[in-house]
C-alpha positions in Angstrom: -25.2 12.9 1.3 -24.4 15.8 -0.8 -25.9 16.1 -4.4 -23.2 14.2 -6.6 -24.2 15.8 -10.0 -20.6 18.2 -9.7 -18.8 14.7 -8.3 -19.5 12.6 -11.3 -18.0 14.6 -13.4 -14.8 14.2 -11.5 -15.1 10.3 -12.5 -13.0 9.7 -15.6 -15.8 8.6 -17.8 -13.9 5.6 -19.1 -14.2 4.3 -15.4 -16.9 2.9 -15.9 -16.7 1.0 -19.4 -13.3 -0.6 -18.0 -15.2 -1.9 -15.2 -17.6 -3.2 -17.5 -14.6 -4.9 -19.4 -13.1 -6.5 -16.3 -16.6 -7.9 -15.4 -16.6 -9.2 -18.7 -13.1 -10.5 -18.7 -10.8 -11.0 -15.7 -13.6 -11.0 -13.4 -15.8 -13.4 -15.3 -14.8 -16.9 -14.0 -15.1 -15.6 -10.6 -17.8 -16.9 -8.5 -21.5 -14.9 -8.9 -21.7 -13.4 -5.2 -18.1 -11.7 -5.7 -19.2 -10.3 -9.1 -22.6 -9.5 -7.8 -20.6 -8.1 -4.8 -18.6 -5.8 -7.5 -20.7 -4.6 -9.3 -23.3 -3.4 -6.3 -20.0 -1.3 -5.1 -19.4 0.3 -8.1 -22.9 0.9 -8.5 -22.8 2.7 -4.9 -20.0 4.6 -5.4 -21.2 5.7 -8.8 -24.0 6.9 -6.8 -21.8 8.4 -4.2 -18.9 10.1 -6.4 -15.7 11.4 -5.6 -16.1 13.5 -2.2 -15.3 17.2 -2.6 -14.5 19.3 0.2 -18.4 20.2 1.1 -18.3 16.3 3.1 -17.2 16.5 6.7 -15.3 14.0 6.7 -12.6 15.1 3.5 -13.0 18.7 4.5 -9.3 19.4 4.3 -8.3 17.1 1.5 -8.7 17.6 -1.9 -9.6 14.3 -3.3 -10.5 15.4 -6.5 -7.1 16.6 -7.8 -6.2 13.1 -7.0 -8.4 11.7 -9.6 -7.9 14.2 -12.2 -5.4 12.6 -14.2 -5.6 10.1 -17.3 -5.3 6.5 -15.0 -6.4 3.3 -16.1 -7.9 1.1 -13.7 -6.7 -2.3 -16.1 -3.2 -2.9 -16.0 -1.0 -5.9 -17.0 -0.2 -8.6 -14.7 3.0 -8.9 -16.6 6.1 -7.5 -15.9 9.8 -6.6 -16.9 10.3 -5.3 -13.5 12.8 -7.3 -11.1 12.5 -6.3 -7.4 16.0 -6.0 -5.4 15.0 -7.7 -2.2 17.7 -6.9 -0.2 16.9 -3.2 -0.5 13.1 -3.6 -0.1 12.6 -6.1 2.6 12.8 -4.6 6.5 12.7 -8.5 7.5 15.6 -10.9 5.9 13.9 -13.8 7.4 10.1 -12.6 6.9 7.5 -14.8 5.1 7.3 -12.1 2.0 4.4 -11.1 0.1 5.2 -9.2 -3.2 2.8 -7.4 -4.7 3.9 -5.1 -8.4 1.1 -2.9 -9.0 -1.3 -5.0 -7.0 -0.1 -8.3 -8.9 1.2 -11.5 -7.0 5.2 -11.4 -7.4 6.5 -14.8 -8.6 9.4 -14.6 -6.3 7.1 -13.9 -3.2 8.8 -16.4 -0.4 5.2 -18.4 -0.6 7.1 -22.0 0.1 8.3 -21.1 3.4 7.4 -23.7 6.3 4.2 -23.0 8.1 1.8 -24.1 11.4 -0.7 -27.1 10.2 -3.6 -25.4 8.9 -2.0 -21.6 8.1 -2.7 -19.9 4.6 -0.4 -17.3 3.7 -1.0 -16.2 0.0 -2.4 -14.0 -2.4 -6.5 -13.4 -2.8 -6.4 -14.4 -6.4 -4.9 -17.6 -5.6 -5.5 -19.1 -2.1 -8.2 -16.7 -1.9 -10.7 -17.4 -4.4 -9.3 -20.7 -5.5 -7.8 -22.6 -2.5 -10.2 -20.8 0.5 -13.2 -19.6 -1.0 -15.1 -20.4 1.8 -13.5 -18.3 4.1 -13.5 -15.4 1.2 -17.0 -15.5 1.2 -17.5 -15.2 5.5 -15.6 -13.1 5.6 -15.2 -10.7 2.6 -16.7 -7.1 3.2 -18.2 -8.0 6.4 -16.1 -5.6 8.8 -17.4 -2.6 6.2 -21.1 -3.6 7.1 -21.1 0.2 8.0 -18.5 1.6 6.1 -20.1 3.7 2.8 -16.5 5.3 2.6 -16.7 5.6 -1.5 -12.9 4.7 -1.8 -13.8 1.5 -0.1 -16.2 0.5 -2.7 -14.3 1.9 -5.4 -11.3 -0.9 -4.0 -14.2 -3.6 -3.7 -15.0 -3.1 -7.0 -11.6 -3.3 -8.8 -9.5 -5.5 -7.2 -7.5 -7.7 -8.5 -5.1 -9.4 -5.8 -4.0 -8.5 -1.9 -2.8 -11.0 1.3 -4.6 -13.8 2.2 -4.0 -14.4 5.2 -5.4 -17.0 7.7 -4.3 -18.1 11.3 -6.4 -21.2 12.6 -7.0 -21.4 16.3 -4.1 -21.2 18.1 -1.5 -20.8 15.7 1.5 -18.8 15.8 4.2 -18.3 13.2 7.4 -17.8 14.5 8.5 -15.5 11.1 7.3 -12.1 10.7 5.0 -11.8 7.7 6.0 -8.9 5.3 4.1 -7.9 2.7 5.8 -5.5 0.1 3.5 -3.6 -1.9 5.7 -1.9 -4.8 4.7 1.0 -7.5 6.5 0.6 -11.1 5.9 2.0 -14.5 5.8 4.7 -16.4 1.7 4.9 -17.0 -0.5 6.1 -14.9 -2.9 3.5 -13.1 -5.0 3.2 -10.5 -4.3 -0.1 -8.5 -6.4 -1.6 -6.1 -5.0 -4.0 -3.3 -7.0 -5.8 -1.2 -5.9 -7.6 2.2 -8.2 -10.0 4.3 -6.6 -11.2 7.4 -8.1 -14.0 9.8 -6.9 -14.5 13.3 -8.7 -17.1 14.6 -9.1 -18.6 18.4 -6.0 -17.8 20.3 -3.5 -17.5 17.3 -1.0 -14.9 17.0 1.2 -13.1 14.3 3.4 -10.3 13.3 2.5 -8.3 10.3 4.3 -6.0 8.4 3.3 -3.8 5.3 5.6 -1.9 3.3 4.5 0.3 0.2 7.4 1.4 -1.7 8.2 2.7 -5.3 10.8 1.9 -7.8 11.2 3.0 -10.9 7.8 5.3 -11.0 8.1 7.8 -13.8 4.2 8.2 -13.5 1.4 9.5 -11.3 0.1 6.3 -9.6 -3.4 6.4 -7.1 -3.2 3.4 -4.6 -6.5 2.8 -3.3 -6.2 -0.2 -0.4 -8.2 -1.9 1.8 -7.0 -4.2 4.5 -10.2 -6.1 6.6 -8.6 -7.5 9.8 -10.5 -10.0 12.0 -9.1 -10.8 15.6 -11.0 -13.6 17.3 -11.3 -14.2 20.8 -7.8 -14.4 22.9 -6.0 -14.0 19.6 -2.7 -10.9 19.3 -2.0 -9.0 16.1 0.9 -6.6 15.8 -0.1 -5.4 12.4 2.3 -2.6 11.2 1.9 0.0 7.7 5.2 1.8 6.7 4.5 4.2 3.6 8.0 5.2 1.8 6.6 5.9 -1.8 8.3 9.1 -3.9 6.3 11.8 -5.1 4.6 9.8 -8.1 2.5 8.0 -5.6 -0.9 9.0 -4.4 -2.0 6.5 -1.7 -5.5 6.3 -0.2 -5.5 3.3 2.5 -8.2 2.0 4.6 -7.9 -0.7 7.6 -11.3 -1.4 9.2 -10.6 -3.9 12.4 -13.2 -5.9 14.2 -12.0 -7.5 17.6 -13.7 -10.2 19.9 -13.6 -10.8 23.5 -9.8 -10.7 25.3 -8.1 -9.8 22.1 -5.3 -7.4 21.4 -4.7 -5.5 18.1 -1.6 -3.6 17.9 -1.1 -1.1 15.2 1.4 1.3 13.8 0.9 3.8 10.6 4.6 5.4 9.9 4.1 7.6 6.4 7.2 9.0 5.4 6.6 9.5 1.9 3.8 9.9 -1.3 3.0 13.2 -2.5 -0.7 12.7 -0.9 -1.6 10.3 1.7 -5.1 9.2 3.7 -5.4 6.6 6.2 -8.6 5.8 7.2 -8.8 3.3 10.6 -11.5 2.2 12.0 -11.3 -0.3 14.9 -14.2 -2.2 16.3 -14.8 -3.8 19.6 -17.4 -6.4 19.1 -16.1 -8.6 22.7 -15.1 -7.5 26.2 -11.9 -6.9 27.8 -10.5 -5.7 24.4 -7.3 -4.4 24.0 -6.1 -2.2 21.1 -3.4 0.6 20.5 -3.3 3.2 17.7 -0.2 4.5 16.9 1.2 6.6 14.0 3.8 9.2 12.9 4.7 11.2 9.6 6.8 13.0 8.1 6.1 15.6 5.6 7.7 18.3 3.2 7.7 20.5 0.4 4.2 20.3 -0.7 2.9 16.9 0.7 0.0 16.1 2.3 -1.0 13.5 5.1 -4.5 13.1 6.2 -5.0 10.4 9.1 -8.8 9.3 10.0 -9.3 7.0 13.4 -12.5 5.7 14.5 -12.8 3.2 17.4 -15.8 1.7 18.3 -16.5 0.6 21.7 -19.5 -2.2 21.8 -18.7 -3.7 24.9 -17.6 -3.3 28.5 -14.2 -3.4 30.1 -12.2 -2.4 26.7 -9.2 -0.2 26.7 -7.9 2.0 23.6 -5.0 3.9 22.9 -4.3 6.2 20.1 -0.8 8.2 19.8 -0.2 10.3 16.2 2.7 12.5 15.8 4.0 14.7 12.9 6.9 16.5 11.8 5.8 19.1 9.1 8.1 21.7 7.3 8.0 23.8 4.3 4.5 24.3 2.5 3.0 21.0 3.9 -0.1 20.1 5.4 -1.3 17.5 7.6 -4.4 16.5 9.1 -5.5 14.0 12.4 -8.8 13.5 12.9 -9.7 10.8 15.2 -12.8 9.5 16.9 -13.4 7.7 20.0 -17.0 6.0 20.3 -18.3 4.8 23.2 -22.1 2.7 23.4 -24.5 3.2 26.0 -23.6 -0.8 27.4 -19.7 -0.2 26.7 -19.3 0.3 31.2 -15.5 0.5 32.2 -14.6 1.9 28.9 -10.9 3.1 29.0 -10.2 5.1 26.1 -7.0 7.7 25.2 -6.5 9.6 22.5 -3.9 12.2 21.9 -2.5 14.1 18.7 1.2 16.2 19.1 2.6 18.0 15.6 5.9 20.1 15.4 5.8 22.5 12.8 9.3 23.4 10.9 7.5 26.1 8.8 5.7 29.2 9.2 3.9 27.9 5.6 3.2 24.2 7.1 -0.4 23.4 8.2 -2.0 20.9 10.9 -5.9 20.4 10.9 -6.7 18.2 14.1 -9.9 17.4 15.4 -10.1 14.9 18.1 -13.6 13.7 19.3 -15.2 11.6 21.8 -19.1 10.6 21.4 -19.9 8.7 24.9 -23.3 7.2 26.2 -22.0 5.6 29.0 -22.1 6.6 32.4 -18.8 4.8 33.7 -16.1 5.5 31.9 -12.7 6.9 31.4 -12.2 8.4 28.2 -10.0 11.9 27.6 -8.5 13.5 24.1 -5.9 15.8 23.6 -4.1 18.0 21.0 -0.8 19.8 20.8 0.6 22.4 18.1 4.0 24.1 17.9 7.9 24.6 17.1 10.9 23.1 18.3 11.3 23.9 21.8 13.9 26.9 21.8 15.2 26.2 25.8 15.9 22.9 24.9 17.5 24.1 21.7 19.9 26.5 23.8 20.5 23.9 26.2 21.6 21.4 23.5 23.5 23.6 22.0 25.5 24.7 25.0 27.0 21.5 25.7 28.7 22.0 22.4 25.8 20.6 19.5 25.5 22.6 16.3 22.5 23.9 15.4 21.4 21.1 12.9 22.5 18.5 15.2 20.5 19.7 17.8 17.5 20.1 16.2 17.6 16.7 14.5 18.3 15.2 18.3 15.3 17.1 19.3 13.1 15.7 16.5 14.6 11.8 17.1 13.2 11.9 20.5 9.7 13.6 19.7 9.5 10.5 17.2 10.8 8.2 19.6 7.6 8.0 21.2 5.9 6.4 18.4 9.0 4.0 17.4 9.3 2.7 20.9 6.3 1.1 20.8 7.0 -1.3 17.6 7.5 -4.6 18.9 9.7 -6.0 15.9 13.3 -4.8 16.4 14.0 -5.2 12.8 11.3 -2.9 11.5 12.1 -0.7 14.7 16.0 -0.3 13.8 14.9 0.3 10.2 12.7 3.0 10.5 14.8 4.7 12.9 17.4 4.7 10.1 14.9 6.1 8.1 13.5 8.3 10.1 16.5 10.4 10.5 17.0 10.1 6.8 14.3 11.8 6.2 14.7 14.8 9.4 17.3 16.5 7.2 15.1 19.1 6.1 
């Protein structure tokens, strides 16, 4: 670990007396392993810092400009804001999960009808109050280790997330949305923090949607989703990002999968002024099945950093990982994804591939796939693919009569398609199709 001397200073030094406040305040009825639990993570990233450029792994992504800023990490649960629903929500009929700068939402759908034995809630309430056994299994335990200093910083501060949790067997029929909105005109720092449970067998659809409304001021998301998918239990667990400029959104899944499970995930960012997604999927069991996909958009000056790391532990596993971007004008993106196989993991079946258009001469992709491998009999391959529009099938399209803009926007629809086609909610599906060619008209 590099010297953090230059790091700390990056750390708005009222960080760390408002931690000390929420310890002393809205963290002080909690129970003494989750303030024990906090406060060792803020030690360690106080320790660690705020990565600079020098560390490997944030070598093109200037987190520090992120963090320079006048935030607040303690914000009011209250507020004025009303949510319109109809306008946020991808799913009419989805369980909903409403979260205003990391706070519950009153009007969160939290009476719908559910499977005996299924918790579908907020951490602060069924959480730590209803479930607090389950909190404390199963808290932290997929980032055993995971020294990522974001991901302490978010175990540190939170205050609220989903709480999910899917006994053996069990299998809502509604989608599960959970609606993540930025408000305000202050700048803040919020930390949400998911823990998902699929036990035995169960099986759920899970959608995430960060949006703003109303954001007049610079706002760092820092998130952290822990996903658990027992044995013979399916998760299609989807992350649309749609935030405006304002928004600064750091976001972390880390997976851990047992034997004959399948884990299904799409990361679609179409928005934020500066986004990273860290992912990080382990198979603990054999005969694992999991599928990385992701796509983004970007202009003008944004930036979209996406981190993958799948672990395979054990033998006869599979893993798919498919990122695409669209880039014009000045922005940048970055793929950097990691496919890791152990010396036991036999029959590993791994596949990873990165494709980027660029719209720009100014737009920027960094990609760096990678494959570490000590076993002997596997299949595992990586590729990556950098360019323009294809100008044949430009000509062609235009030729049978297409203007230029219409063409090119066809052409870009189907280079996304690839990652849309394999959503398995057609409500989200026909939504960010929508919204996907909203946002091609560059």
């Amino acid at each position: 670990m590099i010297a953090t001397i230059e790091n700390k200073k990056i750390i708005p030094a009222r960080l760390e007396g408002e931690f000390q406040t929420l310890l002393g305040k809205t963290f002080a009825s909690e129970p003494d392993w989750l303030k024990k639990a906090r406060q060792q993570a803020f030690s360690a990233f106080l320790e660690q810092g705020v990565p600079s450029r020098r560390h490997e792994e944030y070598k093109y992504t200037d987190v520090r400009k992120v963090f320079a800023g006048n935030f607040s990490c303690i914000h009011n649960e209250a507020h004025t804001f009303t949510p319109d629903l109809g306008k946020l929500s991808i799913d009419r009929d989805s369980i909903k999960l409403i979260f205003v700068n990391g706070w519950l939402y009153k009007e969160s759908t939290l009476d719908a009808p559910l499977p005996e034995g299924v918790v579908i809630g907020s951490m602060a309430n069924e959480g730590l109050l209803v479930r607090n056994d389950l909190l404390r299994n199963y808290l932290g335990r997929s980032l055993d280790k995971n020294n990522d200093p974001f991901v302490l910083l978010n175990t540190a501060l939170w205050f609220d997330g989903a709480f999910i949790y899917l006994p053996a067997g069990s299998r809502p029929e509604r989608t599960i949305e959970i609606i993540h909105i930025c408000t305000g005109g202050t700048e803040l720092l919020a930390s949400p923090r998911h823990l998902i449970i699929a036990e035995e067998g169960a099986e759920a659809r899970i959608i995430e949607h960060s949006v703003s409304a109303e954001l007049e001021k610079k706002v760092i998301i820092n998130s952290v989703a822990e996903v658990f998918v027992h044995e013979n239990a399916r998760l299609n667990y989807y992350k649309i990002q749609n935030e405006n400029r304002n928004a600064f959104h750091l976001h972390t899944t880390s997976a851990v999968q047992k034997r004959d499970s399948h884990f299904d995930t799409n990361t679609v960012t179409l928005g934020c002024d500066w986004v990273r997604n860290n992912l990080n999927i382990s198979l603990e069991g054999e005969n694992c099945d999991t599928h990385l996909n992701g796509l983004f958009i970007a202009a003008d000056n944004q930036h979209t950093d996406n981190h993958t790391r799948v672990y395979h532990g054990q033998p006869h596993c599979q893993s798919n990982q498919l990122y695409k971007g669209i880039l014009g004008e000045r922005s940048t993106g970055v793929f950097n994804g990691k496919i890791y196989v152990e010396r036991d993991a036999q029959k590993t079946n791994a596949y990873q591939s990165s494709k980027n258009i660029l719209l720009s001469d100014d737009a920027t992709i960094n990609t760096k796939p990678e494959l570490e491998i000590y076993a002997d009999d596997v299949k595992c391959s990586h590729g990556s693919s950098t360019g323009k529009i294809d100008e044949d099938a430009l000509f062609y399209l235009r030729s049978r009569g297409l203007g230029e803009e219409s063409a090119r926007k066809l052409l870009l629809q189907a280079f996304a398609a690839d990652v849309l086609d394999t959503i398995r909610i057609d409500s989200l599906k026909n939504y960010l199709e929508a919204l996907v060619t909203q946002k091609l008209s560059f």
